[in-house]
C-alpha positions in Angstrom: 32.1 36.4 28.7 31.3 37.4 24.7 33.5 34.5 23.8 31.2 32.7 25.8 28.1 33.9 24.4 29.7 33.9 20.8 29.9 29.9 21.6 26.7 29.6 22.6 25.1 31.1 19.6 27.4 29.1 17.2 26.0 26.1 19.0 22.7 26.6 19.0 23.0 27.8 15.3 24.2 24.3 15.1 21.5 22.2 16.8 18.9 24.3 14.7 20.5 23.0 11.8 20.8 19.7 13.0 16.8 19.6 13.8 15.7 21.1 10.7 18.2 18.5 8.8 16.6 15.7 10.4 12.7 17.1 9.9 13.8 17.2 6.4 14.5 13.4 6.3 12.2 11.4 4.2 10.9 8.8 5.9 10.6 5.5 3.8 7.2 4.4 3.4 6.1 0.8 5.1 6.7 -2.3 3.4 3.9 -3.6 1.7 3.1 -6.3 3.9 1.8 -4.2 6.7 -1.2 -4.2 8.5 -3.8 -1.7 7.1 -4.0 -0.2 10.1 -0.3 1.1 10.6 0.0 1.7 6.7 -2.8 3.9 6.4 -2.7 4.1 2.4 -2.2 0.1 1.9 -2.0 -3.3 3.8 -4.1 -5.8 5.3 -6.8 -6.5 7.6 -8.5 -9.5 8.9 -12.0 -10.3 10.7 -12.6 -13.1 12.6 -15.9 -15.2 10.7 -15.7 -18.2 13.3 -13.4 -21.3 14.8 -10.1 -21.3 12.1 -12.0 -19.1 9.5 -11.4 -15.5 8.2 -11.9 -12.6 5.8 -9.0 -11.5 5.1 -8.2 -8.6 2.7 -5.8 -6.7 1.0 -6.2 -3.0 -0.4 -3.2 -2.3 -2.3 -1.3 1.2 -2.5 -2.6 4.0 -5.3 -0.7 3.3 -8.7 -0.5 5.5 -11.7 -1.6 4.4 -15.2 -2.9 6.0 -18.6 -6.5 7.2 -19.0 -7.2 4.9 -21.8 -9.7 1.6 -21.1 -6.8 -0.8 -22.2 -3.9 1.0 -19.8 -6.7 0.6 -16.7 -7.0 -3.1 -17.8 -3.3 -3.6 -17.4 -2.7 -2.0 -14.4 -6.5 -3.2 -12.9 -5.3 -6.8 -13.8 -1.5 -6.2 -12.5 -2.7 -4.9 -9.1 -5.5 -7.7 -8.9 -2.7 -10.3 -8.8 -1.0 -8.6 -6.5 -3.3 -7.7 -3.8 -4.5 -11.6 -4.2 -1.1 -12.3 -3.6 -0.9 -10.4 -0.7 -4.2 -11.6 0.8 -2.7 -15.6 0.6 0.4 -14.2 2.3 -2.0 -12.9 5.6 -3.9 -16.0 5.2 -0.8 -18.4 5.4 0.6 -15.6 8.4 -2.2 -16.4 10.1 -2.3 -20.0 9.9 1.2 -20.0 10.9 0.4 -17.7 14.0 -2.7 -20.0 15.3 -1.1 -23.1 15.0 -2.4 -24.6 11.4 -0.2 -26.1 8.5 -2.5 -24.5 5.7 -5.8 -22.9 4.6 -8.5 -23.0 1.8 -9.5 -20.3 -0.1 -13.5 -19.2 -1.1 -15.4 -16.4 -2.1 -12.9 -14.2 -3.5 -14.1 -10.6 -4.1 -12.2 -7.6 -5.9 -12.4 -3.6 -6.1 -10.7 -1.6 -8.1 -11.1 2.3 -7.9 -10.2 4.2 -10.6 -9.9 7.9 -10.2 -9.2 10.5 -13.1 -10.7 13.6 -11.4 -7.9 15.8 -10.7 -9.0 16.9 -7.3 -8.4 13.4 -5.6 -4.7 13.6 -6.7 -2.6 13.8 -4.1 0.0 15.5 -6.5 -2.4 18.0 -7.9 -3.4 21.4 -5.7 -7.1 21.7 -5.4 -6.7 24.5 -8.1 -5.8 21.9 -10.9 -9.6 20.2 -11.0 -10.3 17.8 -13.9 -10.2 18.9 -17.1 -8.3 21.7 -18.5 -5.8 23.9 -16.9 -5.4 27.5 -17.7 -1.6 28.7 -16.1 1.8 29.0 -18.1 3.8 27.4 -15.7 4.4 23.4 -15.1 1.5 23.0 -13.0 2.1 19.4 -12.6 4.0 17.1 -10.2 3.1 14.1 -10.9 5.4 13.4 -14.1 2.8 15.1 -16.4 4.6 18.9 -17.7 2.9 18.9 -20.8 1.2 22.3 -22.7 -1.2 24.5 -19.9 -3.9 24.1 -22.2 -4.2 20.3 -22.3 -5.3 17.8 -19.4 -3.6 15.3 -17.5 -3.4 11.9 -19.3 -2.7 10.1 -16.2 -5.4 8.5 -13.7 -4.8 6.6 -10.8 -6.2 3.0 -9.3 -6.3 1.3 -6.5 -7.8 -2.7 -5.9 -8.6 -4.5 -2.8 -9.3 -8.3 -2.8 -10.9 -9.8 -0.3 -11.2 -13.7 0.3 -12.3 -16.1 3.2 -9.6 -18.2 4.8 -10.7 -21.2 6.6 -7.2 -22.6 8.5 -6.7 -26.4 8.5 -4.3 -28.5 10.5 -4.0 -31.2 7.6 -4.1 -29.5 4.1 -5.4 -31.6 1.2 -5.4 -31.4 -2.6 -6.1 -27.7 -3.8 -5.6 -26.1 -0.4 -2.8 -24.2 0.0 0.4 -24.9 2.6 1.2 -22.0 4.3 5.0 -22.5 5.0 5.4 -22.9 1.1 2.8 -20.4 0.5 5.0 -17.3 2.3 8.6 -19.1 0.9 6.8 -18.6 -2.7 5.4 -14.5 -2.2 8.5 -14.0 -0.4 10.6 -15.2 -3.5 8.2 -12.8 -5.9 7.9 -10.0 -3.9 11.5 -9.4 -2.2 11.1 -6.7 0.2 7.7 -6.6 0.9 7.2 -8.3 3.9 6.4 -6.4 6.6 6.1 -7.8 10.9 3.7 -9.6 10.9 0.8 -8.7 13.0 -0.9 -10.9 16.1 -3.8 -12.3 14.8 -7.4 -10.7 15.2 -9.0 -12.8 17.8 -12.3 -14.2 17.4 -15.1 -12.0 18.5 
């Protein structure tokens, strides 16, 4: 009967191990071409403007960059091609989707948010708010272990584009194909697609 018991305790030692292993697992984050919705932090949305026509935008993930004017203008310009990028690659999804060979592009707006106060960092407690830090341990998470006295020379960005998609069976000259339109993003982004969602119907 202790043998017994003895067995039983090593066993459930085990599967408590086993459960707190697998809590410990780090779950990969979703690809970039997700909807918004299921991503949370990044992805795209759609809303239905009429017959064949869209908004269709894409708010990319939160990336890290210098404070200086000229590192923000690199990575602002970076991420503006890429969320444009990923905008086209709904667009031509949905054309796909509904039936249509391609789509034209118009009134293309960007956002980018630029964020150097400390208390909107993710990586930073709500103890470490801008500007400096007293503390003479490495406060810092986020790549940044410099001297407790100085602040963190990092901010962080994020840029949505927005653009209006109006699908077309016969694509002409300047509008884009949508087959050759994914074949291209999938080429420069390997990775990053996502399922593709259903299509927001019209309203």
């Amino acid at each position: 009967m202790a043998a017994v018991a003895r067995r039983w305790r090593v066993l459930g030692g085990a599967m408590l191990v086993t459960v707190a292993l697998a809590a410990c697992q780090i779950v990969p984050p979703p690809p970039l071409m997700s909807p918004l919705q299921a991503a949370g932090a990044y992805g795209y949305s759609e809303a239905p403007l009429g017959p064949g026509r869209y908004d269709v935008t894409y708010v990319g993930p939160s990336r890290r960059s210098l404070r200086s004017p000229t590192a923000w203008r690199a990575t602002g310009a970076a991420e503006r091609t890429q969320a444009y990028d990923f905008a086209l690659w709904r667009a031509a999804q949905l054309a796909l989707t509904l039936g249509y060979k391609g789509f034209r592009v118009s009134n293309v707006r960007s956002n980018v948010n630029t964020v150097v106060d400390n208390y909107d960092d993710p990586f930073y407690g709500p103890a470490f708010g801008p500007g400096f830090y007293p503390g003479p341990w490495p406060y810092r998470y986020s790549g940044w272990w410099g001297p407790p006295w100085a602040p963190s020379p990092y901010a962080y960005q994020q840029t949505a584009v927005s653009l209006e998609a109006q699908l077309l069976h016969d694509p002409g000259p300047g509008d884009y194909n949508a087959a050759a339109t994914i074949a291209q993003l999938r080429r420069t982004y390997p990775g990053a697609e996502g399922a593709p969602a259903a299509a927001t119907p019209p309203g």
